[in-house]
C-alpha positions as CSV (number, residue, x, y, z in Angstrom):
1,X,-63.1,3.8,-34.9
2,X,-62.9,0.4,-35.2
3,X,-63.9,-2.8,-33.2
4,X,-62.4,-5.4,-32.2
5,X,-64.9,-9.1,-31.6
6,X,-63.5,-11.8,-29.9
7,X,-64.5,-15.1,-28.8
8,X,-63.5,-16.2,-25.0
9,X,-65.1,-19.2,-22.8
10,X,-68.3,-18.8,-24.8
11,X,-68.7,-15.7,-24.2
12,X,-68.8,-12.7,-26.6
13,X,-66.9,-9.6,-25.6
14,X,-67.5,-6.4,-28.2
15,X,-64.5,-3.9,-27.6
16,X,-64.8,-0.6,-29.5
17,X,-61.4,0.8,-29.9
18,X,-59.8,4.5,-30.4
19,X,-56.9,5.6,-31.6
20,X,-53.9,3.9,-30.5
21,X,-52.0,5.9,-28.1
22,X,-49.2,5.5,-25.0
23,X,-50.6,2.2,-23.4
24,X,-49.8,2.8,-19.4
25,X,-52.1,2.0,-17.7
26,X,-54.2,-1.4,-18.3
27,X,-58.1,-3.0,-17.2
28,X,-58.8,-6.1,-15.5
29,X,-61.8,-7.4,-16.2
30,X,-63.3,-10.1,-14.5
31,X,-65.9,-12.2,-16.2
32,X,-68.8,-14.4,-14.3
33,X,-67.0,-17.6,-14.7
34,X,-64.5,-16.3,-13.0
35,X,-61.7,-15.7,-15.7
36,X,-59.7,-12.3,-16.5
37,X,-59.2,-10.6,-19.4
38,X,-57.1,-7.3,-19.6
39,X,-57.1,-4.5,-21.7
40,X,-55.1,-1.5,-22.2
41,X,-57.4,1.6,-20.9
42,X,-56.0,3.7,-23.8
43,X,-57.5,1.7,-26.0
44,X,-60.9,0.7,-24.8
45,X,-63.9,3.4,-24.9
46,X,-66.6,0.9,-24.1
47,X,-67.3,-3.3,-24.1
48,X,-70.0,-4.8,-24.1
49,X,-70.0,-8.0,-22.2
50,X,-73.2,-10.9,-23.4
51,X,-72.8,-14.3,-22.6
52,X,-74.7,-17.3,-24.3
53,X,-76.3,-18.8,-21.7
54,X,-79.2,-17.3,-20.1
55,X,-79.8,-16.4,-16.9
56,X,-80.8,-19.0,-13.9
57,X,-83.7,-19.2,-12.7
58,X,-83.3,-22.6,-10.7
59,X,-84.4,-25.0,-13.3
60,X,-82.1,-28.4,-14.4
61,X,-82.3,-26.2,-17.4
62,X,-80.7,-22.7,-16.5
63,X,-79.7,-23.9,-13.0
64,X,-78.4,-21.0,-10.7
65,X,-75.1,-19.7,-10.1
66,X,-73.6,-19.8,-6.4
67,X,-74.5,-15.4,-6.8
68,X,-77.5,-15.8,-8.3
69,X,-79.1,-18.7,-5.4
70,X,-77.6,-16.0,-2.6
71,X,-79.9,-13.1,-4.2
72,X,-83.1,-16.0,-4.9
73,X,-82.6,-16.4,-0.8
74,X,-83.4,-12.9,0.1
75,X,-85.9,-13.0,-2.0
76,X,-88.0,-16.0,-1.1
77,X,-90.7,-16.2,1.7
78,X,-90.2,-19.7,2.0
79,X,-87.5,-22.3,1.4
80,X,-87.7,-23.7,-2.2
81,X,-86.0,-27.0,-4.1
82,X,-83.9,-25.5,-7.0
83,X,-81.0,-26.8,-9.3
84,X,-77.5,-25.0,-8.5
85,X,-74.4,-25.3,-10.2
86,X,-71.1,-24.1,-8.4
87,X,-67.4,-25.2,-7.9
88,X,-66.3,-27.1,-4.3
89,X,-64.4,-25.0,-3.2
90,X,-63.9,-26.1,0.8
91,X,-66.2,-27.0,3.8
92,X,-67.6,-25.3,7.5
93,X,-65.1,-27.4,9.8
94,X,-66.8,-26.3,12.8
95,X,-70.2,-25.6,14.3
96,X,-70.7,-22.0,12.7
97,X,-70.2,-20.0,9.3
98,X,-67.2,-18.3,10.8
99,X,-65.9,-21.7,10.5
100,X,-65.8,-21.6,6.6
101,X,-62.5,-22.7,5.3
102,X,-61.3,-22.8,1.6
103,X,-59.2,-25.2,1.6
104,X,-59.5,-28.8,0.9
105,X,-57.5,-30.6,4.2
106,X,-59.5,-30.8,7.4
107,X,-63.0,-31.0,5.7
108,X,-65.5,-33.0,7.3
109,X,-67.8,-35.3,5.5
110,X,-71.2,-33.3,6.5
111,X,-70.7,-30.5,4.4
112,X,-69.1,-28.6,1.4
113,X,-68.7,-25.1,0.2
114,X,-70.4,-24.1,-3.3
115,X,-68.7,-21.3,-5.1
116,X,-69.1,-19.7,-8.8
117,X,-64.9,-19.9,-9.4
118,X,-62.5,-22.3,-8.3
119,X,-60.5,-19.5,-6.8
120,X,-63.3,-17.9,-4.4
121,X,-61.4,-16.4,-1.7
122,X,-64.3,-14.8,0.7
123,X,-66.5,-17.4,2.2
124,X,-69.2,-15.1,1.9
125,X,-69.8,-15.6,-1.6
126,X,-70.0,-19.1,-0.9
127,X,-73.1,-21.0,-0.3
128,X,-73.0,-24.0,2.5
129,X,-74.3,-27.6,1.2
130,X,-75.3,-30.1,3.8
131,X,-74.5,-33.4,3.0
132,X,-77.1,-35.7,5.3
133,X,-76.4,-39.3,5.8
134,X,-76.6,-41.3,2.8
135,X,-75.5,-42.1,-0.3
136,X,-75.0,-38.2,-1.3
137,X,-72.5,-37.8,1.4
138,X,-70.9,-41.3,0.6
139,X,-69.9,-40.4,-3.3
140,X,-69.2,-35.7,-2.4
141,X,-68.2,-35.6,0.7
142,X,-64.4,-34.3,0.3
143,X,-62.8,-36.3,3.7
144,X,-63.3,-39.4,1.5
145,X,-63.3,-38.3,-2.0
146,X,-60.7,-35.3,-1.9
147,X,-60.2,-35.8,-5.4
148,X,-63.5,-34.0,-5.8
149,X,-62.2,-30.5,-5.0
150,X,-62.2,-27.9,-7.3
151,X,-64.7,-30.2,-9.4
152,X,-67.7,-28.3,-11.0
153,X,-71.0,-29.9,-9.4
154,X,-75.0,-29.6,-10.0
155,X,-77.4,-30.1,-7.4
156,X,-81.2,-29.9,-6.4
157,X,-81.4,-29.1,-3.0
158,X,-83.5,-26.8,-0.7
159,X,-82.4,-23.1,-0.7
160,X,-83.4,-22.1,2.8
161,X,-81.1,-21.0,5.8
162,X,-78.2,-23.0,7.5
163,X,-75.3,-22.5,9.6
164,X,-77.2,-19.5,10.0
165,X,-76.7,-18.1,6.5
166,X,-78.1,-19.3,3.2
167,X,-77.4,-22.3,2.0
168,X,-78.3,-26.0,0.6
169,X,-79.9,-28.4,2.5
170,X,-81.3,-32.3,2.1
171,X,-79.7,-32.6,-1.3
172,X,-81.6,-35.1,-3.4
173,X,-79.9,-35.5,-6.8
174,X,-76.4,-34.0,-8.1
175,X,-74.1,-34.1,-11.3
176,X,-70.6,-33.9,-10.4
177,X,-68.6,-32.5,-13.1
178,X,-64.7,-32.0,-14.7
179,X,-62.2,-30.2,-12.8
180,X,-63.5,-26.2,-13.3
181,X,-61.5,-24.3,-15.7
182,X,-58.1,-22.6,-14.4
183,X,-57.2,-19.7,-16.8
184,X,-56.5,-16.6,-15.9
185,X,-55.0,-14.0,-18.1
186,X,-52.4,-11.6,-17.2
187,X,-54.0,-10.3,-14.0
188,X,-50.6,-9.2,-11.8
189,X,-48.6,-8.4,-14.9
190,X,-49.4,-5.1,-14.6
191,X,-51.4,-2.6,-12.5
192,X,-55.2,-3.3,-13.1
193,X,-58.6,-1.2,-12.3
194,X,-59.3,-2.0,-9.0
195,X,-62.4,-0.4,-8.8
196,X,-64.1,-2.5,-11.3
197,X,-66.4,-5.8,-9.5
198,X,-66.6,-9.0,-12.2
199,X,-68.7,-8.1,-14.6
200,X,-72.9,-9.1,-15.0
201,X,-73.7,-11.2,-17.4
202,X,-75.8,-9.9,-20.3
203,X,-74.8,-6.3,-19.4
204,X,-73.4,-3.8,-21.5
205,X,-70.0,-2.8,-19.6
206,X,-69.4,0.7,-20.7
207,X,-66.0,2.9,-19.8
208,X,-66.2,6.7,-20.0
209,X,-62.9,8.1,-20.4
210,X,-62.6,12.3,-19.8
211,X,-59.8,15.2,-20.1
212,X,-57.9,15.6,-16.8
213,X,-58.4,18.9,-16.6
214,X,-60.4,21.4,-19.9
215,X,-56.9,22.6,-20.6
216,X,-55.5,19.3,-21.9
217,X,-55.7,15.9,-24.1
218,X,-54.7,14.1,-21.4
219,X,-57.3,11.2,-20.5
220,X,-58.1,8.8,-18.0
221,X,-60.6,6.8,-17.2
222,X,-63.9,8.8,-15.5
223,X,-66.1,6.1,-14.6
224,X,-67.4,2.7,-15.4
225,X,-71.1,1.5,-15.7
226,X,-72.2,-2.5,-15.8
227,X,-76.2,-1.4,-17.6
228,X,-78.6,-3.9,-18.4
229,X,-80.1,-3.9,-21.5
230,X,-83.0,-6.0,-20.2
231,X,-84.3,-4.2,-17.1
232,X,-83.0,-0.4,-18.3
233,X,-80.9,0.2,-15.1
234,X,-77.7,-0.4,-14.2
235,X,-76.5,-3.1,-11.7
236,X,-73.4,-0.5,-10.6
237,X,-71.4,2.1,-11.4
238,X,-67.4,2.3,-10.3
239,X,-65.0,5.3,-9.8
240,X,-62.2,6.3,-8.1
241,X,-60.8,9.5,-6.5
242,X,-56.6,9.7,-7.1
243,X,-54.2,12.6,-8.0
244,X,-55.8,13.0,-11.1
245,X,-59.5,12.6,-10.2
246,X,-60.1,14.4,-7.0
247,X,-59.3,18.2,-7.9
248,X,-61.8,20.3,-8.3
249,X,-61.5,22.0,-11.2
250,X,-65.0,23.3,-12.4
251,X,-68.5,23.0,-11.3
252,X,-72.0,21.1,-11.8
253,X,-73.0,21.1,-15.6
254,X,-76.1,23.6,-15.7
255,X,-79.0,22.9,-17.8
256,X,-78.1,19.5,-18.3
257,X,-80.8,17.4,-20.5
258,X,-80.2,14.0,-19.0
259,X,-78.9,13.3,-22.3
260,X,-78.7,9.4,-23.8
261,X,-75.2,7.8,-23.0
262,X,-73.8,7.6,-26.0
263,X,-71.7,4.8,-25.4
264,X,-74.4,2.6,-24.1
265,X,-77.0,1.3,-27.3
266,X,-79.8,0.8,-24.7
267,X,-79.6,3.7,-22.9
268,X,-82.9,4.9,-21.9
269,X,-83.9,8.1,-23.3
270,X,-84.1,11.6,-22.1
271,X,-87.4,11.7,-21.4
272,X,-87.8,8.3,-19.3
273,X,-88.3,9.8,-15.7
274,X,-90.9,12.6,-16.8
275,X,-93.7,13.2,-14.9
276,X,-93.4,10.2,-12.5
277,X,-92.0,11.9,-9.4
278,X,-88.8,10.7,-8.9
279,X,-85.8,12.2,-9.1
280,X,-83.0,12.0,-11.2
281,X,-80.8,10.2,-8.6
282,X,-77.0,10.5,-10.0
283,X,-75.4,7.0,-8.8
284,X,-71.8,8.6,-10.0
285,X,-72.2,11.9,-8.3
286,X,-71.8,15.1,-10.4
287,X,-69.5,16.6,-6.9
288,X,-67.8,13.1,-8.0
289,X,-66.5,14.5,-11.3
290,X,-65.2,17.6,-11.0
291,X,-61.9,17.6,-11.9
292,X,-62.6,18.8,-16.2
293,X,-66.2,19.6,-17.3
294,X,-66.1,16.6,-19.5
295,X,-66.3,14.4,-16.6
296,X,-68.9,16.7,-15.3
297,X,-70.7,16.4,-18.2
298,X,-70.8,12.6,-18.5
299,X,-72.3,11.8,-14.8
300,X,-75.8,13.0,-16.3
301,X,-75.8,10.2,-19.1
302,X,-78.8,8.3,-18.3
303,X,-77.1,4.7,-17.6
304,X,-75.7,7.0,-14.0
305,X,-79.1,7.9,-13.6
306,X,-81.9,6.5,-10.9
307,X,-85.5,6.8,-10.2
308,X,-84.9,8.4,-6.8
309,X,-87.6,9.9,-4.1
310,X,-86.9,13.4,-4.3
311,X,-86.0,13.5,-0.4
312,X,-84.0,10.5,-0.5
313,X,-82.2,11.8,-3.5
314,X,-81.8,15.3,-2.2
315,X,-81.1,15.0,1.4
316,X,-80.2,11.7,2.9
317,X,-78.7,9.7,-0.4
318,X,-76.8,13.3,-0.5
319,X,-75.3,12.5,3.0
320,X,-73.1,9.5,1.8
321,X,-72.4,11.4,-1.5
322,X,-71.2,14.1,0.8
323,X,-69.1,11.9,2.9
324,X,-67.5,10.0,0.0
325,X,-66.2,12.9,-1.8
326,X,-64.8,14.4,1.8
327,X,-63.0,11.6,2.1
328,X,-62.2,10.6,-1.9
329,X,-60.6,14.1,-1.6
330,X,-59.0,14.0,1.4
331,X,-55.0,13.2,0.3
332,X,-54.3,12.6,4.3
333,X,-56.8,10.0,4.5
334,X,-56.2,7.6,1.7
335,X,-53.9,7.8,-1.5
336,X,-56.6,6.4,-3.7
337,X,-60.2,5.2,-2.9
338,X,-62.6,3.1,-5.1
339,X,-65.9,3.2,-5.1
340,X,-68.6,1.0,-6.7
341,X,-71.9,2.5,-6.0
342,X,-75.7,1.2,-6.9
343,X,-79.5,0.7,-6.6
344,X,-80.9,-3.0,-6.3
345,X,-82.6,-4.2,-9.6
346,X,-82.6,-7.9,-8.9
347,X,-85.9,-9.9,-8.3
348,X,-87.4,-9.2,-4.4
349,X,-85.2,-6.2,-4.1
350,X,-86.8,-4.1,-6.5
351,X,-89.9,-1.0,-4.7
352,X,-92.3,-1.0,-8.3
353,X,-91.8,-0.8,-11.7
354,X,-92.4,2.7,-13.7
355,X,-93.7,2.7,-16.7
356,X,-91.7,5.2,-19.0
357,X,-92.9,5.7,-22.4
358,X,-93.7,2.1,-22.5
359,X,-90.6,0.6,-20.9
360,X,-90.7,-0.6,-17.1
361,X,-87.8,0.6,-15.3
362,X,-87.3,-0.6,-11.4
363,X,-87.3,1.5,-8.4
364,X,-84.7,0.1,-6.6
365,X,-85.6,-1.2,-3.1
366,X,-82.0,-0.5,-1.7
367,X,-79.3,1.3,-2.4
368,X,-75.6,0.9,-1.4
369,X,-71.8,1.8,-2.3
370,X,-68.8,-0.1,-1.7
371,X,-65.4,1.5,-0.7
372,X,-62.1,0.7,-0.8
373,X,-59.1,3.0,0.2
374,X,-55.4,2.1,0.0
375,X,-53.0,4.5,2.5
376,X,-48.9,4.1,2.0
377,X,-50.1,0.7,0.9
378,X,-52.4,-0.4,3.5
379,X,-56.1,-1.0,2.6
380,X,-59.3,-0.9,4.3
381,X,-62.8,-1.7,3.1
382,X,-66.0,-0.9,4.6
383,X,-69.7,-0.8,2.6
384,X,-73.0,1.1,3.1
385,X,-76.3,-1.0,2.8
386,X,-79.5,1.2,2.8
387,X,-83.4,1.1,2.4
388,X,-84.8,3.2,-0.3
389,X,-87.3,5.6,1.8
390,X,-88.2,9.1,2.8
391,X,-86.2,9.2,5.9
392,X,-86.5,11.5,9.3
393,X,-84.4,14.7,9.5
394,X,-80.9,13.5,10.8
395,X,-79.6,15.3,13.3
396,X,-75.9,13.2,13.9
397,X,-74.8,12.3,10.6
398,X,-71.6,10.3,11.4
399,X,-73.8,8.4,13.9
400,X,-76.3,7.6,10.7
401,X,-73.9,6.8,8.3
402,X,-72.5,4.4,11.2
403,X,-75.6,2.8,11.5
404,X,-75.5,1.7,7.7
405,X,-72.1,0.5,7.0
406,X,-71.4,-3.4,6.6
407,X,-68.5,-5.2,5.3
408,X,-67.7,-5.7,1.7
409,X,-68.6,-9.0,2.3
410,X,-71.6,-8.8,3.6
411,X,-72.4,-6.6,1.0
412,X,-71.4,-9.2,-1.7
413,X,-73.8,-11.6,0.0
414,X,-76.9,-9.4,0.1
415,X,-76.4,-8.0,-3.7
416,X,-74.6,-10.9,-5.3
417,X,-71.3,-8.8,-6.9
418,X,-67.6,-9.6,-6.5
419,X,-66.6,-6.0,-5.2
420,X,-62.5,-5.5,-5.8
421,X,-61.6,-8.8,-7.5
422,X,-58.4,-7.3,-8.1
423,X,-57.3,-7.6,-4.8
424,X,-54.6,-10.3,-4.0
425,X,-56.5,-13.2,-2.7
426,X,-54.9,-12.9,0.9
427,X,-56.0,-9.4,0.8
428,X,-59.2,-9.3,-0.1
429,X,-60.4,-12.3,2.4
430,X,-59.3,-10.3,5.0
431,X,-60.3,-6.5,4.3
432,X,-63.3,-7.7,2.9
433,X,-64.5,-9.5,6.0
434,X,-63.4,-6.3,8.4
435,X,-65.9,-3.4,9.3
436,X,-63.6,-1.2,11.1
437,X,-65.4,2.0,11.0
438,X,-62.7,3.5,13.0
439,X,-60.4,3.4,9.9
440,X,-62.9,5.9,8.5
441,X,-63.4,8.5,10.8
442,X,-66.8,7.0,12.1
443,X,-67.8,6.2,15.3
444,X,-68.4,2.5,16.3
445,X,-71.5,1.7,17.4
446,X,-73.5,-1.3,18.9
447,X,-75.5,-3.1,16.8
C-alpha cells in the first residue's frame, strides 16, 4: 500500500492508495474553500483532509467562516461583535430573505450577501450584511461599486438576527480583499459521489469500500465518514442505497465488539462508551448494509458509532432508520437515494461531555439526516431535524416523521454543511429549498 501526499490551496490532503484496478467510477470532493478535487474510487481507501489554518473563533485573528458564524448564531444568547471573512456573493433586493438573490445586477446599496465560495448557489448558506448609512456603504455597497463582486471581504460586525435570519449588522471596520479564487477541478467530467457534503476542515475523511455481495471481489464504495480527530465524533456519515447497495443479502453482524475503524488513526477505542449508559447509536445503520457481511461488518467501526439514549437509539432514532431503508430499498420510489446522516458536535449544540477513559466525547444535542433521491432523473430533497431525548410512545409514525422534516437548506443553515455539492448549481438551489413531503410518501402537515 502506498500513499500518495499532495499539496492543494494550502491544504494537505493524505490519500492512501490500493492496488490499481478498473477506474469507473470517480469521487468529488469538495474542500471548505470551496474547490474540487476528484479521485478515482478504485483507488482511494481513505483521505485524510487537515488544513493549516485553524479554526474561527471570531477573532481578526482566526475570523469565522460564513458556516462557522451561521452555527456561532444558534449558539449565542445574545448578539455579539465578531470578525467574518466570506465572499460577496449577491444582496436581499427586497424586504425579506426570500428576496436573496445571487447575482450581482439589481443589488441595492443597503445590503450584501456573505458566502464561504464565490459559487454559493443556496442563499441559505449565506449570511445577510447590512450596510447602514455611511462611509461602509459608500466604499461595499455593490449598486455603486459592482466591481466588488465576487471579492473576498473581512468584517467586524454584530452577529445577531436580520431579515429575519442570521446575519451581520452595524458593520464597523472591514478588509476588502482580491477577487476569491475560481478553480475547480474536473467536477462534470465524469460521474461523482453525490452523497458526499464538502468536507470539514481538520477531519479525517475516511472511505470504506466492501464486497457487493460475500461471493465476489467486486467492490464499491460502503460508506463515508468526515471524523474529527479533536472532539472524537464524527461530524457525518454518507451512504447511498442503488442496484448494488440495497439487496439484502445477509444479516446483522452478531457479537460484534465495536471494534476500532481501522482506517481512521483516531478512532476511539472499543471500550469508550462502557459503563456510561448510552447506547451504541449506529449513524450508518447496520439494516443500512446488508447487501455482503463486509459492509455489515464495517457499520460497527466506532467512527459510525454515537453516544445514544438507549430509547432514543432503540425506538424513535429506529423510526427514521426504518423509514430510510423502506424507501432506500424501494426500486419504485427512487433509482438511487443519498443519505448523509449525523449527531451535532459543534459548540451550543452539544447535551454533555462523557468522559471515556480520559477522553471527552459529546452527546450530541440533535440529530438529523439529509436525503436525496433521483427517479428517471428527477430529484427531490427533503431533511429530518430532531432533538436528542427520550421521547413519548408514537402512535402515527408518518405523522411524526412529518413533523421533523425541513429542507436541505434549512438543514445546511442550522448544522453548517454543504449537503449534495455535486448537484448542478440550478439544481441544487431549487431542490434544496423545496420540502415537498408529498414526494415521499408523507403527509403534509401545518406547521
Amino acid at each position: 500500500m502506498t500513499r500518495l501526499y499532495s499539496l492543494l490551496l494550502s491544504a494537505l490532503l493524505c490519500i492512501t492508495t490500493l492496488a490499481a484496478r478498473a477506474q469507473v467510477d470517480f469521487i468529488d470532493i469538495t474542500l471548505n474553500s470551496g474547490s474540487r478535487v476528484s479521485y478515482p474510487i478504485a483507488s482511494v481507501e481513505s483521505v485524510s483532509f487537515h488544513t493549516e489554518a485553524a479554526p474561527g473563533d471570531g477573532s481578526y485573528e482566526h475570523p469565522y467562516s460564513v458556516a462557522e458564524a451561521l452555527v456561532a448564531y444558534l449558539s449565542q444568547t445574545a448578539a455579539q461583535q465578531v470578525w467574518v471573512k466570506g465572499v460577496i456573493v449577491g444582496s436581499v433586493q427586497g424586504s425579506y430573505y426570500s428576496d436573496a438573490t445571487l447575482a450581482l445586477e439589481g443589488s441595492p446599496a443597503s445590503n450584501l450577501l456573505l458566502a464561504d465560495t464565490r459559487w454559493e448557489t443556496a442563499s441559505g448558506r449565506c449570511l445577510p450584511l447590512q450596510l447602514p448609512t455611511g462611509a461602509v456603504r459608500k466604499a461595499l455597497n455593490l449598486q455603486d461599486n459592482p466591481d466588488n463582486f465576487h471579492h473576498e471581504l473581512l468584517v467586524y460586525a454584530t452577529l445577531d438576527k436580520y431579515f429575519g435570519v442570521a446575519g451581520l449588522k452595524s458593520p464597523s471596520q472591514y478588509e476588502l480583499g482580491p477577487l476569491a479564487s475560481d478553480i475547480v477541478q474536473g467536477s462534470a467530467q465524469h460521474p461523482g459521489r453525490m452523497e458526499v457534503p464538502a468536507l470539514v476542515s481538520g477531519d479525517e475523511f475516511v472511505v470504506h469500500q466492501a464486497f457487493v455481495t460475500d461471493q465476489t471481489t467486486q467492490r464499491v464504495p460502503n460508506f463515508y465518514v468526515s471524523y474529527s480527530p479533536a472532539l472524537h465524533h464524527s461530524h457525518w456519515v454518507a451512504f447511498r442505497f442503488d442496484d448494488k447497495t440495497r439487496p439484502k443479502n445477509t444479516t446483522r453482524s452478531e457479537g460484534s465488539s465495536y471494534p476500532q475503524d481501522p482506517d481512521c488513526a483516531s478512532s476511539l477505542p472499543t471500550t469508550a462508551f462502557a459503563g456510561t449508559g448510552y447506547d451504541h447509536g449506529h449513524l450508518c445503520a447496520s439494516a443500512d448494509r446488508l447487501y455482503s457481511s463486509k459492509a455489515n461488518e464495517q457499520t460497527f467501526y466506532m467512527t459510525n458509532m454515537s453516544p445514544q439514549l438507549p430509547q432514543f437509539n432503540r425506538t424513535y432514532w429506529n423510526y427514521y432508520e426504518t423509514y430510510v431503508q423502506t424507501i432506500g430499498r424501494d426500486e419504485a420510489f427512487a433509482d438511487t437515494l443519498y443519505v448523509v446522516k449525523g449527531g451535532t458536535i459543534a459548540d451550543g449544540q452539544v447535551e454533555r461531555q462523557l468522559s471515556c477513559n480520559g477522553i471527552q466525547v459529546p452527546v450530541p444535542k440533535y440529530y438529523f439526516m439529509a436525503l436525496l433521491k433521483v427517479k428517471d432523473q428527477q430529484y427531490s430533497a427533503m431533511a429530518f431535524w430532531m432533538d436528542h431525548k427520550e421521547y413519548d410512545t408514537v402512535k402515527d409514525k408518518n405523522a411524526e416523521l412529518a413533523a421533523y422534516a425541513v429542507s436541505i437548506d434549512e438543514l445546511e443553515r442550522l448544522t453548517g454543511f454543504d449537503f449534495f455539492p455535486c448537484l448542478p448549481a440550478a439544481t441544487e438551489q431549487s431542490v434544496e429549498g423545496q420540502l415537498r413531503l408529498t414526494d415521499w410518501n408523507l403527509p403534509e402537515i401545518q406547521r
